[in-house]
MDAnalysis code that builds the backbone (N, CA, C; Angstrom):
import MDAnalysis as mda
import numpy as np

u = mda.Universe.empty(453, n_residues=151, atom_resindex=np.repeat(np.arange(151), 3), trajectory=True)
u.add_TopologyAttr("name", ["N", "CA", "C"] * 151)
u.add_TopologyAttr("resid", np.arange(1, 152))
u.add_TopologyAttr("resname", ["UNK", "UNK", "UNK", "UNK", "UNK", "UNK", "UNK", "UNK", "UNK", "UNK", "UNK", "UNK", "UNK", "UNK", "UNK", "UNK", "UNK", "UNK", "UNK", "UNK", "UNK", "UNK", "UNK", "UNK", "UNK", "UNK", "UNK", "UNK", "UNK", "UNK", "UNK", "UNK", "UNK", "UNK", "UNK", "UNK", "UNK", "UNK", "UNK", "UNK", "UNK", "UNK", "UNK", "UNK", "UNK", "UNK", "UNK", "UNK", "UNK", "UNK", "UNK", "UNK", "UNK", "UNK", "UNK", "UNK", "UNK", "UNK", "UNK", "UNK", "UNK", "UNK", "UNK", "UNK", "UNK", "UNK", "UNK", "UNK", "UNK", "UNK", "UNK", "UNK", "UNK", "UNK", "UNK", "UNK", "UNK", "UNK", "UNK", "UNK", "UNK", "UNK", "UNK", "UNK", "UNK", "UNK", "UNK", "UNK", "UNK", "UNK", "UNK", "UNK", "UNK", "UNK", "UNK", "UNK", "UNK", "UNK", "UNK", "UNK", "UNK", "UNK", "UNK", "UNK", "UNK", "UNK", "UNK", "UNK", "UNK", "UNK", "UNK", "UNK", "UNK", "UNK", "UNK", "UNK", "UNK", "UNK", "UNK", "UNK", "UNK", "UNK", "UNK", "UNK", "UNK", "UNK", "UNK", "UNK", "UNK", "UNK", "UNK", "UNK", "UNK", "UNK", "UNK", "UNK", "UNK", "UNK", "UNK", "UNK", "UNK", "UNK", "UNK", "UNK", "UNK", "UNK", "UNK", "UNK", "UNK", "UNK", "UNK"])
u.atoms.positions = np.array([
    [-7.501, 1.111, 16.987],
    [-7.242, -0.233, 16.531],
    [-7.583, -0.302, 15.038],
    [-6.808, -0.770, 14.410],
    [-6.728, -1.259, 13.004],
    [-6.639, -2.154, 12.532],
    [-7.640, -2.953, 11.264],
    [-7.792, -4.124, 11.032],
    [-7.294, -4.162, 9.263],
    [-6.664, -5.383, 9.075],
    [-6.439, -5.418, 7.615],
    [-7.807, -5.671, 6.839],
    [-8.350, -5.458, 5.756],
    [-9.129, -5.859, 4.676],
    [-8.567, -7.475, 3.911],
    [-8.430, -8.759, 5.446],
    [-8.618, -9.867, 4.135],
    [-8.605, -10.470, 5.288],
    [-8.612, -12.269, 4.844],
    [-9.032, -12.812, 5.210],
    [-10.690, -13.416, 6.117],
    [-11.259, -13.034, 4.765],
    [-12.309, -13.277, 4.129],
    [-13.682, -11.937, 4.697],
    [-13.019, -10.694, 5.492],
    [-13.368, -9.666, 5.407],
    [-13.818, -8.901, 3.995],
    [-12.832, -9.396, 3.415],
    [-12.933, -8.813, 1.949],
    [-13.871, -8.836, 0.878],
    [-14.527, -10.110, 1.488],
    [-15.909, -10.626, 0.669],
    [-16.894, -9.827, 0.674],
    [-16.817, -9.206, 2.077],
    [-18.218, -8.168, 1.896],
    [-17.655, -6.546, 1.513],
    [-18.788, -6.049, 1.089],
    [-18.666, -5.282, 0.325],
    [-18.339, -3.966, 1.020],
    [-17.613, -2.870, 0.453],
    [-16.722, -1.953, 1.125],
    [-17.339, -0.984, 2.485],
    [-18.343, -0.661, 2.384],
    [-19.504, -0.009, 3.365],
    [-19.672, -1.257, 4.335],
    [-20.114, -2.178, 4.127],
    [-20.255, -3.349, 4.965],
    [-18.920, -3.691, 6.103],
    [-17.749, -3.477, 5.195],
    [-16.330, -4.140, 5.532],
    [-16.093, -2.329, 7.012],
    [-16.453, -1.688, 6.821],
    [-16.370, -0.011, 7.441],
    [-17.513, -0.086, 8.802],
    [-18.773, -0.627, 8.499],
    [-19.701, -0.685, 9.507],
    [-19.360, -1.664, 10.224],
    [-19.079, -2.388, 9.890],
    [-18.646, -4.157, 10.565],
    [-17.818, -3.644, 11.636],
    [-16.252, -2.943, 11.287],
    [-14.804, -2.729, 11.732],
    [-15.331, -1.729, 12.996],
    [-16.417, -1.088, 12.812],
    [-16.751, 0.298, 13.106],
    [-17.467, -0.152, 14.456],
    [-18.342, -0.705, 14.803],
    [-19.369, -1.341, 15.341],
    [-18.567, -2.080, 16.336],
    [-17.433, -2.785, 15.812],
    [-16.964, -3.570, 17.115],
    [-15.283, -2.836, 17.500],
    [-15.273, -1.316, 17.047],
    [-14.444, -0.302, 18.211],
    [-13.115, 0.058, 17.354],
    [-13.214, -0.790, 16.088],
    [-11.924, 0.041, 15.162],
    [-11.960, 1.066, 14.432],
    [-10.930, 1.539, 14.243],
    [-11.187, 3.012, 14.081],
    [-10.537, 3.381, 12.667],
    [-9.667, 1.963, 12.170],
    [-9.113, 2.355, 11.076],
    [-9.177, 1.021, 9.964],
    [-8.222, 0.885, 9.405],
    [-8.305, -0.049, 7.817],
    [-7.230, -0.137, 6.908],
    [-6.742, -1.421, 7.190],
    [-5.699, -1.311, 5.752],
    [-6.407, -2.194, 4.695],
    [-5.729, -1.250, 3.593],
    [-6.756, -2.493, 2.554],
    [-5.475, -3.177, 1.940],
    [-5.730, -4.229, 1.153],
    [-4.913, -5.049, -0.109],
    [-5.325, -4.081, -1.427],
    [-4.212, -3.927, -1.976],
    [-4.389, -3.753, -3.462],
    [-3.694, -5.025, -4.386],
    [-4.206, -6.238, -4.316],
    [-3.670, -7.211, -5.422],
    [-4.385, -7.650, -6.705],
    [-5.347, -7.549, -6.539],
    [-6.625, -7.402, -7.620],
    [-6.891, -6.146, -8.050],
    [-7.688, -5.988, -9.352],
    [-8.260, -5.265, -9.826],
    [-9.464, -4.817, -9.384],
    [-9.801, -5.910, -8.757],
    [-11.122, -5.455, -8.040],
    [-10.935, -4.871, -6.924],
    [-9.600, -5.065, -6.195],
    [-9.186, -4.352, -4.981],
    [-9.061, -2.917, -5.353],
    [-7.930, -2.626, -6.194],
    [-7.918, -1.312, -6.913],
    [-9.286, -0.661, -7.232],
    [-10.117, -1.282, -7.694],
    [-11.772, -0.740, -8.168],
    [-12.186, 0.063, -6.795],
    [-11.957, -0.885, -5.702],
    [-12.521, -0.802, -4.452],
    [-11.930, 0.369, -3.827],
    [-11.116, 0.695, -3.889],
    [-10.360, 1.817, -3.303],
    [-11.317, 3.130, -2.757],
    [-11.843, 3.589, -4.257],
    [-12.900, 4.747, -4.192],
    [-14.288, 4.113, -3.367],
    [-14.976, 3.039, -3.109],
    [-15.826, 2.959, -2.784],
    [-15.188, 2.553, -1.056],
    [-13.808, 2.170, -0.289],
    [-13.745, 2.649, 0.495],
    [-13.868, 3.618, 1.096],
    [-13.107, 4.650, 0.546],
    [-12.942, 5.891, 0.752],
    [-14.316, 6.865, 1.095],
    [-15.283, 6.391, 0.198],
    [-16.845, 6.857, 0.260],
    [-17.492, 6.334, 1.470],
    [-17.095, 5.188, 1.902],
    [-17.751, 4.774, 3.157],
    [-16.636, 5.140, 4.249],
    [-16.005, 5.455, 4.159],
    [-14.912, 5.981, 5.262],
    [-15.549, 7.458, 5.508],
    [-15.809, 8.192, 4.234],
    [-16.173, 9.496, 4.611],
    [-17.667, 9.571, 4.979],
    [-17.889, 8.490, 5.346],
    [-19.734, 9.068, 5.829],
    [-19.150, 7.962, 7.235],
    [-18.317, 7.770, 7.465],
    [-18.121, 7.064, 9.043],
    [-17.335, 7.873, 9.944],
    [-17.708, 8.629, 10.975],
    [-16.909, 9.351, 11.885],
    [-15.969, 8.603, 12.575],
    [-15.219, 9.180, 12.879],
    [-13.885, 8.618, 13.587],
    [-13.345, 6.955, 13.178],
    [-13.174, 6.950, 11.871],
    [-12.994, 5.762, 10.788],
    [-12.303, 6.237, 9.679],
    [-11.176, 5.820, 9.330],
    [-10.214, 6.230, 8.506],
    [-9.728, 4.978, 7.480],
    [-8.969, 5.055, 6.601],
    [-7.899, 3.642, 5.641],
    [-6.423, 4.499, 6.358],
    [-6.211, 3.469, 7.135],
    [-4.648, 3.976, 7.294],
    [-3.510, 3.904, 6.250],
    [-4.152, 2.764, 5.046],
    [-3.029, 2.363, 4.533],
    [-3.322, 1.538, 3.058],
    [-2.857, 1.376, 1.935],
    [-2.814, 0.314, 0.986],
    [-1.866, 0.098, 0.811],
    [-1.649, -1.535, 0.965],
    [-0.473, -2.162, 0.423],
    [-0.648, -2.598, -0.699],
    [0.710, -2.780, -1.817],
    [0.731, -2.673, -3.042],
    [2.071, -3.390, -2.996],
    [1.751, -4.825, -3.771],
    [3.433, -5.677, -4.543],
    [3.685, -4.768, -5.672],
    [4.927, -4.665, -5.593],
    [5.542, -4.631, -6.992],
    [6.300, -6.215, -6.955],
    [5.566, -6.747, -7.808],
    [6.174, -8.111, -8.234],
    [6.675, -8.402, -9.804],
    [8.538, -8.511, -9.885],
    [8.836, -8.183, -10.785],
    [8.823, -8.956, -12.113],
    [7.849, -9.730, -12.146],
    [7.620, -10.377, -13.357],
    [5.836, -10.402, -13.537],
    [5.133, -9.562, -13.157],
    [4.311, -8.894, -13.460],
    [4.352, -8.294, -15.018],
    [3.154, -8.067, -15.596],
    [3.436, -7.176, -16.411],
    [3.109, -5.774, -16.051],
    [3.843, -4.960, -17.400],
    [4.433, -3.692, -16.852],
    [3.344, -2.442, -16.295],
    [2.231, -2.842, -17.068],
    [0.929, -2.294, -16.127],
    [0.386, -2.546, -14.748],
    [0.649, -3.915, -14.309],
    [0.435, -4.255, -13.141],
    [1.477, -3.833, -12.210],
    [2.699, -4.101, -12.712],
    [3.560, -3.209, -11.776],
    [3.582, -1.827, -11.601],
    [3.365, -1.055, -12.526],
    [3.197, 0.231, -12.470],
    [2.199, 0.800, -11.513],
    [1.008, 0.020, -10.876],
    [-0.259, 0.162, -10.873],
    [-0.358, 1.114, -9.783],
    [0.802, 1.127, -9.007],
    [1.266, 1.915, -7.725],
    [0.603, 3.773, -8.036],
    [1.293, 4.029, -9.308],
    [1.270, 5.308, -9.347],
    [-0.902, 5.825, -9.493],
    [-1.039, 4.913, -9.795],
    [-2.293, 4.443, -9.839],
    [-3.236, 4.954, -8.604],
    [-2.587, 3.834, -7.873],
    [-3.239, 4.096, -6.071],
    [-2.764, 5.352, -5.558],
    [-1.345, 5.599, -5.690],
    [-1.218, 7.027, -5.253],
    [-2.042, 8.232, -5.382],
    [-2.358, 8.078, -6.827],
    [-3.530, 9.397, -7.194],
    [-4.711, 9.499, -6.896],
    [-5.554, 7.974, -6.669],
    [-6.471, 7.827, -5.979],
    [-6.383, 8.224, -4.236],
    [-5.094, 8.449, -3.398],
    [-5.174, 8.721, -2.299],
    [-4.368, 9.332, -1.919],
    [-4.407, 10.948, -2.945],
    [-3.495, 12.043, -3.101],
    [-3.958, 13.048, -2.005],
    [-3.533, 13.356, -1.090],
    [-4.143, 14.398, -0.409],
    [-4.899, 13.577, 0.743],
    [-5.127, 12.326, 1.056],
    [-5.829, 11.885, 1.985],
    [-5.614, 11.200, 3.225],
    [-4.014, 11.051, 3.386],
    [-3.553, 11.002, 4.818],
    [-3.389, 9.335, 4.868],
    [-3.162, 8.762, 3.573],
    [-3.689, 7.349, 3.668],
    [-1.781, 7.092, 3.143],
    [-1.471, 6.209, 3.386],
    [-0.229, 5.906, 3.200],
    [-0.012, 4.181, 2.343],
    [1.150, 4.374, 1.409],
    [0.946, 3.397, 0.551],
    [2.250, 2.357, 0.946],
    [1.616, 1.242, 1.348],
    [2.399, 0.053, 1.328],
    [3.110, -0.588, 0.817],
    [4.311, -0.777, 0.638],
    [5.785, -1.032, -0.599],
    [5.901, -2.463, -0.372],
    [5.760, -3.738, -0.752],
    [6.125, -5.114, -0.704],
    [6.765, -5.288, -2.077],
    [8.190, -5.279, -1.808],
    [9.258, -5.625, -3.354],
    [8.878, -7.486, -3.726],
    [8.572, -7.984, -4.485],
    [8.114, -9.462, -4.359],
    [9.255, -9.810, -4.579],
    [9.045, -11.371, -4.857],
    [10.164, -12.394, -4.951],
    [11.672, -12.110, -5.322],
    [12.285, -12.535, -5.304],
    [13.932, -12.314, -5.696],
    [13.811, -12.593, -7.117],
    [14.271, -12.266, -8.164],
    [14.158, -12.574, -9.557],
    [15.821, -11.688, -9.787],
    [15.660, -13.229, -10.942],
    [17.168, -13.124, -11.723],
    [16.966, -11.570, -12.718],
    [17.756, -10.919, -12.618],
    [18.308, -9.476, -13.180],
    [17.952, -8.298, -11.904],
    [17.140, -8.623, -10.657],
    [16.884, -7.578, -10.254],
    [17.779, -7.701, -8.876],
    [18.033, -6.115, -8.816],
    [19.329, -6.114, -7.593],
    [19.274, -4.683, -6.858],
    [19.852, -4.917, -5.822],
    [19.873, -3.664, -4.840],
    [19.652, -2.398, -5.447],
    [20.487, -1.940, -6.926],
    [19.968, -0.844, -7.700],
    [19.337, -0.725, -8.212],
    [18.692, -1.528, -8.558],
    [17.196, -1.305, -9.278],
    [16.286, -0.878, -8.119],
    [16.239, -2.145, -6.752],
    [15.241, -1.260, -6.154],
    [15.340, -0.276, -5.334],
    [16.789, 0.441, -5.132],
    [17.115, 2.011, -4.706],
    [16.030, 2.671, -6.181],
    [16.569, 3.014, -7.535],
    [16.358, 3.606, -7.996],
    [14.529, 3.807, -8.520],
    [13.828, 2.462, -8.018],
    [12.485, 2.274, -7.951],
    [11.877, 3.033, -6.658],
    [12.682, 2.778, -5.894],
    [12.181, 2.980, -4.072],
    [12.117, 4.920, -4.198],
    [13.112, 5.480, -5.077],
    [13.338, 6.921, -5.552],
    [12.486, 7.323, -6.429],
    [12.108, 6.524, -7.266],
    [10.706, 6.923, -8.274],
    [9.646, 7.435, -7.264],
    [9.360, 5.959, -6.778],
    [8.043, 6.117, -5.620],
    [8.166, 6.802, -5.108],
    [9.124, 6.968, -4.299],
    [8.929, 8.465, -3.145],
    [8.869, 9.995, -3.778],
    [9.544, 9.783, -4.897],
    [9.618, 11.623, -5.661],
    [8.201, 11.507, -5.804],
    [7.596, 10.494, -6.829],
    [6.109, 10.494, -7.249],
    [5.042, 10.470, -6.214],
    [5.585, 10.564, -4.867],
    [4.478, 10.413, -4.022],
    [4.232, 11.486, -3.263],
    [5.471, 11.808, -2.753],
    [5.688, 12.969, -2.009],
    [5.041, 14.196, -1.937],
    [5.134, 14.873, -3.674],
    [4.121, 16.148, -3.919],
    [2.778, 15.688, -3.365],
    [2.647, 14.841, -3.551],
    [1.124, 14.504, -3.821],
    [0.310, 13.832, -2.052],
    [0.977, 14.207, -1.045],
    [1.187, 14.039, 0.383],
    [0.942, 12.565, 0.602],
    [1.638, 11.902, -0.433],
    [1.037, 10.173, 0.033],
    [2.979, 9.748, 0.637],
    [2.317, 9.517, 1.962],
    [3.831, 8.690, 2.660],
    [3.917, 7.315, 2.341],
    [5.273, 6.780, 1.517],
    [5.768, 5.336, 1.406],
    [6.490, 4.948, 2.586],
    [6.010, 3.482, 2.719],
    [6.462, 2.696, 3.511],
    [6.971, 1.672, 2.773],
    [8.455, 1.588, 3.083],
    [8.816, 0.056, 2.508],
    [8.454, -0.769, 3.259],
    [7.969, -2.355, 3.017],
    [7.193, -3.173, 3.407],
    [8.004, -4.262, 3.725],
    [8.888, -4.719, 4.466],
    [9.480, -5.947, 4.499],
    [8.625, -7.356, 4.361],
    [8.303, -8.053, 4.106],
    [7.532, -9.417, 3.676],
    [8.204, -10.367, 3.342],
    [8.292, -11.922, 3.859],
    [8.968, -12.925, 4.190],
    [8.890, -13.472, 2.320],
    [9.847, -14.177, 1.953],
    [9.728, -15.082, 0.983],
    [9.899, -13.769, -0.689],
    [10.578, -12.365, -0.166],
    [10.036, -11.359, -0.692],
    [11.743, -10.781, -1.380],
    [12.159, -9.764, -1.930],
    [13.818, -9.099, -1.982],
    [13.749, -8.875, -0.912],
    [13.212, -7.973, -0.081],
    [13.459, -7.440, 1.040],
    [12.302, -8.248, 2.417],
    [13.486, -8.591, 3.104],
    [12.494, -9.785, 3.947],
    [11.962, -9.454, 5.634],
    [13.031, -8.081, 5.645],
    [12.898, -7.890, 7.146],
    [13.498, -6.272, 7.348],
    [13.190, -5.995, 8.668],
    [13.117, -4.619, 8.602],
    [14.794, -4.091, 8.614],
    [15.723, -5.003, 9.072],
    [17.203, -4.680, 8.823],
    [17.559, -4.894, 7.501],
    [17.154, -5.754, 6.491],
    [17.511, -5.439, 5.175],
    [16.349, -4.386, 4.860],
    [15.611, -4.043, 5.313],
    [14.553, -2.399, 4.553],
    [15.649, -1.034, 4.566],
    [16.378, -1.273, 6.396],
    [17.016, -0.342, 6.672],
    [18.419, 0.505, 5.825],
    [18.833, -0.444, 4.780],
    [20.007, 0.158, 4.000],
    [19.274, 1.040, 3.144],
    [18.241, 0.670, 2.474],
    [17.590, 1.262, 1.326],
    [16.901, 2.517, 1.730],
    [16.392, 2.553, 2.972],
    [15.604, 3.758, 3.849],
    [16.752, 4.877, 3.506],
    [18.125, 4.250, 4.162],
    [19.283, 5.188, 4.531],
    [19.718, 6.336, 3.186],
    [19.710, 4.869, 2.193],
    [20.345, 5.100, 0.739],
    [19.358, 6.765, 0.437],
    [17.977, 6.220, -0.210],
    [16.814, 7.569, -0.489],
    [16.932, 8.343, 0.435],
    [16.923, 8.319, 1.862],
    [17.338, 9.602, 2.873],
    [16.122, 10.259, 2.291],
    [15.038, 10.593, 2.497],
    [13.954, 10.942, 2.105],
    [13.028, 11.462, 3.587],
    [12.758, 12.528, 3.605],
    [12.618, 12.834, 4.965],
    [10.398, 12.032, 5.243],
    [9.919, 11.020, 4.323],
    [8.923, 10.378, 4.422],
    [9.628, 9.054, 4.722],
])
């Protein structure tokens, strides 16, 4: 069983958020990456994951929201390197619909991410999310098809 990192889990601090999950029979963890402080947090999950037996991060999810600035959007390649090699898989939420951005942009984004992730054994998941470009798992499914990416 696996629990997300929010709704107001998040408040306590990353060892705390691992013993808590741990104690009442879960075994795993997705975190948020929307903050900086989430991103900070990453490594000090990971540190309390590795002193917890049979307790893992299954996952970070990560917006690319396209009127972000260009560091914050980028921030992906970021988390990837922090959870290169660790079996932890990174969460794709394309945000809002915005005027200039279109099906090719996020094929040719969705192809960044996966080349850039791939070496580095981190599996992408595109993220369908309501109110989002991509809202559901039959519009995820053209773009899956398009990259043909065996992750």
């Amino acid at each position: 069983m696996t629990s997300y990192n929010f709704g107001g889990l998040e408040k306590l601090p990353a060892k705390d958020q691992v013993k808590l999950l741990h104690r009442y029979g879960y075994n795993g963890i997705i975190l948020k990456c929307a903050t900086i402080e989430d991103f900070q947090n990453i490594d000090r999950h990971i540190e309390a994951v590795e002193r917890t037996d049979n307790f893992r991060i299954d996952a970070i999810f990560e917006r690319y929201n396209f009127e972000d600035p260009a560091q914050r959007r980028e921030r992906w390649k970021k988390v990837v390197d922090k959870i290169s090699g660790k079996k932890i898989q990174i969460w794709l939420i394309f945000g809002k619909k915005t005027e200039g951005v279109n099906d090719a942009f996020i094929e040719r984004k969705l192809r960044e991410i996966v080349a850039y992730a791939a070496p580095k054994g981190v599996e992408v998941i595109l993220y369908p999310h309501s109110s989002c470009y991509i809202e559901s798992a039959e519009e995820a499914l053209p773009f899956v098809e398009k990259v043909n990416h065996p992750q």
